[in-house]
C-alpha positions as CSV (number, residue, x, y, z in Angstrom):
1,X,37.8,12.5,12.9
2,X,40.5,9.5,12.9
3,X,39.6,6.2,10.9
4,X,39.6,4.6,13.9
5,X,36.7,6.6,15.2
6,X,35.0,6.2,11.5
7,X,35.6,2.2,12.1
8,X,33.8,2.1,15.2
9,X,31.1,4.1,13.6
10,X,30.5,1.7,10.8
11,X,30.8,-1.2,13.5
12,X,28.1,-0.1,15.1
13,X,26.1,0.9,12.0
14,X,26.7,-2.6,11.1
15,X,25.6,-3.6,14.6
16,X,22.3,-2.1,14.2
17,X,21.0,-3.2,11.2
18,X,21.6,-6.4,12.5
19,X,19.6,-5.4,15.7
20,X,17.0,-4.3,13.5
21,X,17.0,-7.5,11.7
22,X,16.8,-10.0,15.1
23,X,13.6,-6.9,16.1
24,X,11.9,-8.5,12.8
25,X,12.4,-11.8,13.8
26,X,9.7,-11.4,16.7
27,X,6.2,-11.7,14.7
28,X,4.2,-9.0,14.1
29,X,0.6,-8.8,16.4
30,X,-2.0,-8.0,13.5
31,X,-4.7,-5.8,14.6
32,X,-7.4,-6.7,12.1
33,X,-8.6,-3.7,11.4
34,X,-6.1,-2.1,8.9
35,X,-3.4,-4.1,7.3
36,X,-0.3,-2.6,9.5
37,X,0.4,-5.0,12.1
38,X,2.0,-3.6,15.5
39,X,6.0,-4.5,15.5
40,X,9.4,-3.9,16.8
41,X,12.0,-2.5,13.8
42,X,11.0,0.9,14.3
43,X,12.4,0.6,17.8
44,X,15.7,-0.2,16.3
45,X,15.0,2.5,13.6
46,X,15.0,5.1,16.9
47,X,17.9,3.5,18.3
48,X,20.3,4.1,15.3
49,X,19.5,7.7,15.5
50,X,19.9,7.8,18.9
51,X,23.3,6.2,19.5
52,X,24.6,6.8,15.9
53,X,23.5,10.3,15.0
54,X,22.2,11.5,11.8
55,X,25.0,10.1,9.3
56,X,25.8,6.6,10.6
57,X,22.0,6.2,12.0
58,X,20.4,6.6,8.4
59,X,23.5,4.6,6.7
60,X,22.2,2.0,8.9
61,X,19.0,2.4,8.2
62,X,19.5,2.7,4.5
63,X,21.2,-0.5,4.6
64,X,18.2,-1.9,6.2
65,X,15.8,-0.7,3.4
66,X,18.2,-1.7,0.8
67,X,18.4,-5.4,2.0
68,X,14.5,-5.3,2.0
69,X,14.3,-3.7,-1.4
70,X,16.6,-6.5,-2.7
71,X,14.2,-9.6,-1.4
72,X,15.9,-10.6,2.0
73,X,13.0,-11.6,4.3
74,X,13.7,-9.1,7.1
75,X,10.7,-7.4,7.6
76,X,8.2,-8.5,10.8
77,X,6.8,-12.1,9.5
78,X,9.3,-12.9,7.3
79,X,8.4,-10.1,4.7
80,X,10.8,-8.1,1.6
81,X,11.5,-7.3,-1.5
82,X,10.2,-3.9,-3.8
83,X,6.3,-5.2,-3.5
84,X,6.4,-5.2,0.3
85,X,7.9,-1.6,0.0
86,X,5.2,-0.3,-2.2
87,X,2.8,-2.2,-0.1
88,X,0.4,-0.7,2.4
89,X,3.3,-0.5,5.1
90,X,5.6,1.2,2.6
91,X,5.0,4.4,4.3
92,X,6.2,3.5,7.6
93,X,8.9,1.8,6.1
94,X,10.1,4.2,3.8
95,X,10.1,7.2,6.3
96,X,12.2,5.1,8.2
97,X,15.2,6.5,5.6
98,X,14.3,10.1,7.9
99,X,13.8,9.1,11.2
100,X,17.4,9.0,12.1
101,X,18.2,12.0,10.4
102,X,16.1,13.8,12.5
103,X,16.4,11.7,15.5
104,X,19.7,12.3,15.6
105,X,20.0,15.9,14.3
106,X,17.5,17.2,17.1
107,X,18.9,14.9,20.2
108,X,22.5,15.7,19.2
109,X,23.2,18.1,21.8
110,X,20.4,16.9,24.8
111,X,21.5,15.5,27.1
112,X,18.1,15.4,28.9
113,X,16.4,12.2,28.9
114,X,13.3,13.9,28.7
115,X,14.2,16.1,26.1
116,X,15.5,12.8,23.9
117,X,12.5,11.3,24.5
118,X,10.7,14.1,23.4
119,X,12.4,14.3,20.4
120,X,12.3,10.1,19.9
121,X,8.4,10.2,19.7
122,X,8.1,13.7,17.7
123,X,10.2,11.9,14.9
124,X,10.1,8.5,15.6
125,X,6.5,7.7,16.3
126,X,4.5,11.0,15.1
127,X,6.6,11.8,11.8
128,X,7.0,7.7,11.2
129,X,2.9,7.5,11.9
130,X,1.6,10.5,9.6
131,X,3.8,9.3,6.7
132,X,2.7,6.1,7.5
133,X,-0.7,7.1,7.4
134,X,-0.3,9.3,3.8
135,X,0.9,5.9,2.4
136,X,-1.9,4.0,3.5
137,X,-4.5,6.4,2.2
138,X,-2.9,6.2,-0.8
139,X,-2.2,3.1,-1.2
140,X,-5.5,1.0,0.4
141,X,-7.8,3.8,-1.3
142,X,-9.0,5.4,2.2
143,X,-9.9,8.5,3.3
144,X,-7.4,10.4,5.0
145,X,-9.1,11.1,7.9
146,X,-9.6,7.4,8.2
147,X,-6.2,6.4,7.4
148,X,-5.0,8.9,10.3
149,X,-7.4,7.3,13.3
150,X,-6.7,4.0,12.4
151,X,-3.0,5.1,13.3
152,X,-3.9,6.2,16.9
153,X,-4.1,2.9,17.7
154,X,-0.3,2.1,17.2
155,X,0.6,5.4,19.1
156,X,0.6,4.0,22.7
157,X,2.9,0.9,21.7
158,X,4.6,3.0,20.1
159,X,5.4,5.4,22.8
160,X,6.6,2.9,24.9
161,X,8.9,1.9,22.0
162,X,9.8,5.2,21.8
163,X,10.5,5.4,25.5
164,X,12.7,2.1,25.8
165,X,14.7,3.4,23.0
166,X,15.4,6.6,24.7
167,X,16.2,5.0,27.8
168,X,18.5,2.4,26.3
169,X,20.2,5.4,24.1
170,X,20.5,7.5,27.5
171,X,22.3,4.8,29.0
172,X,24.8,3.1,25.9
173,X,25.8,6.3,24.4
174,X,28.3,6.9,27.5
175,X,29.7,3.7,27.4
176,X,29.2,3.4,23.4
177,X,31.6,6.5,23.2
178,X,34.0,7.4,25.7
């Protein structure tokens, strides 16, 4: 791989957290019910290991969770630092650190749309929801069971997340890498 390719690369890594950054920017629609509201990021969190692959996808995605961790405000409503992440959404958040990883490992030969998105919700909305969903349990003191219905709600926005993300990935990654 030339330096030239691995500068691109980092571009775009660099490109994406700041994606992912603006996605927090637009406020997070509380649901009431559980203390999760319904937001963007994860949408750009599916797009890094879409269009970046495994490697440059989670190093953008690290950096993300690194610039929480260390108090920048970057989180839907204007949320960081390490209290956030231990927080009630600090599942979600912290699986984030996979989602790319296996976004990208499992749609890095398909070239089907279909079979990225399949792939895109299996990691990006299922895996991100359960581990969400473990954290919560934990965290808020609730029954598993409990914690794991109250996620169904977020699984319809989120497959339309997941959905937009594939179809954005399906038609950048030609242009992003020729």
């Amino acid at each position: 791989m030339t330096s030239r390719n691995n500068l691109k690369k980092l571009i775009l890594a660099a490109l994406l957290v700041a994606i992912i950054i603006v996605l927090g920017l637009l406020p997070g629609i509380p649901l009431g019910i559980i203390p999760v509201p319904i937001i963007f990021q994860n949408m750009g969190i599916m797009l890094a290991g879409l269009l970046l692959g495994p490697r440059y996808g989670s190093l953008a995605t690290v950096t993300f969770v690194l610039l929480v961790a260390l108090g920048f405000p970057f989180l839907s409503g204007g949320n960081g630092g390490m209290a956030t992440l231990l927080g009630p959404t600090g599942g979600y958040i912290l699986s984030w650190l996979l989602v790319p990883i296996f976004i990208g490992w499992f749609t890095r030969q398909k070239t089907s749309f279909w079979l990225t998105f399949i792939g895109t919700w299996l990691w990006g909305v299922l895996f991100a929801d359960i581990c969400g969903s473990l954290w919560l349990a934990y965290q808020s003191h609730l029954n598993l069971g409990v914690a794991l219905a109250s996620n169904l709600i977020f699984i319809p926005g989120d497959t339309i997340k997941a959905l937009l993300a594939s179809l954005l990935a399906h038609k950048l990654k030609p242009v992003i890498w020729r």
